[in-house]
C-alpha positions in Angstrom: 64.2 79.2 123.2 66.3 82.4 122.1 69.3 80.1 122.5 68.4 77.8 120.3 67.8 80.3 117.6 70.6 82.0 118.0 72.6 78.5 117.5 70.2 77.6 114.6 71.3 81.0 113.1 75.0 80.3 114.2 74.7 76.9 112.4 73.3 78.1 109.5 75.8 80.6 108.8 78.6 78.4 109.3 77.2 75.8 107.3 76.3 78.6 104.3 79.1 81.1 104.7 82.0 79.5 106.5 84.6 81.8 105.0 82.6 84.6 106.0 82.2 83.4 109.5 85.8 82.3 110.1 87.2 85.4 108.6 85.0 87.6 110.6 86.5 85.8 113.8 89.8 86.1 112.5 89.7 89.4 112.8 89.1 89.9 115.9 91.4 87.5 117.5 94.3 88.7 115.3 96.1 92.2 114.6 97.9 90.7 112.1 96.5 91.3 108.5 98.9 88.8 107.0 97.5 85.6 108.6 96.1 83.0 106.3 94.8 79.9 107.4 94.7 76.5 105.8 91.7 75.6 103.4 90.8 72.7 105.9 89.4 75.2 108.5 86.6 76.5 106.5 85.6 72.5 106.3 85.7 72.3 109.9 84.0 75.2 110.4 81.3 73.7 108.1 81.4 70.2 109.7 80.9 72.6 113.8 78.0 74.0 111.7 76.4 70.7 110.9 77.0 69.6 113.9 76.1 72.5 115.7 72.5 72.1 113.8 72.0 68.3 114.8 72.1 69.0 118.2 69.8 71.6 118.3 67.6 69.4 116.3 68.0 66.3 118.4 67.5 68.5 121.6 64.3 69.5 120.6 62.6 66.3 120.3 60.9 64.3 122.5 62.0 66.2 125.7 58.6 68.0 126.1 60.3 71.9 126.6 59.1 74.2 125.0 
């Protein structure tokens, strides 16, 4: 149960705020304060957060867990 929240919350935020989220990760995977990344990325970032969302929602159903 706290792992689907935490995805939920996770999903939410990149579907919301994917510039936020993707910068935030960017810096720390990077040392490098010049790196700029394409405009697609915050998309796809958006589009992992959708689909990240789905799945928790299409897990939830109809598998009696809870």
């Amino acid at each position: 149960m706290a792992l689907r929240i935490l995805l939920v919350v996770v999903g939410l935020a990149e579907l919301l705020a994917p510039r936020k989220v993707v910068d935030f990760w960017m810096g720390l995977a990077t040392t490098d304060p010049d790196v700029e990344l394409r405009p697609w990325v915050y998309t796809a970032a958006r589009l992992e957060g959708v689909a990240i969302l789905l799945w928790v929602l299409a897990s939830g159903r109809g598998n009696g867990e809870e």
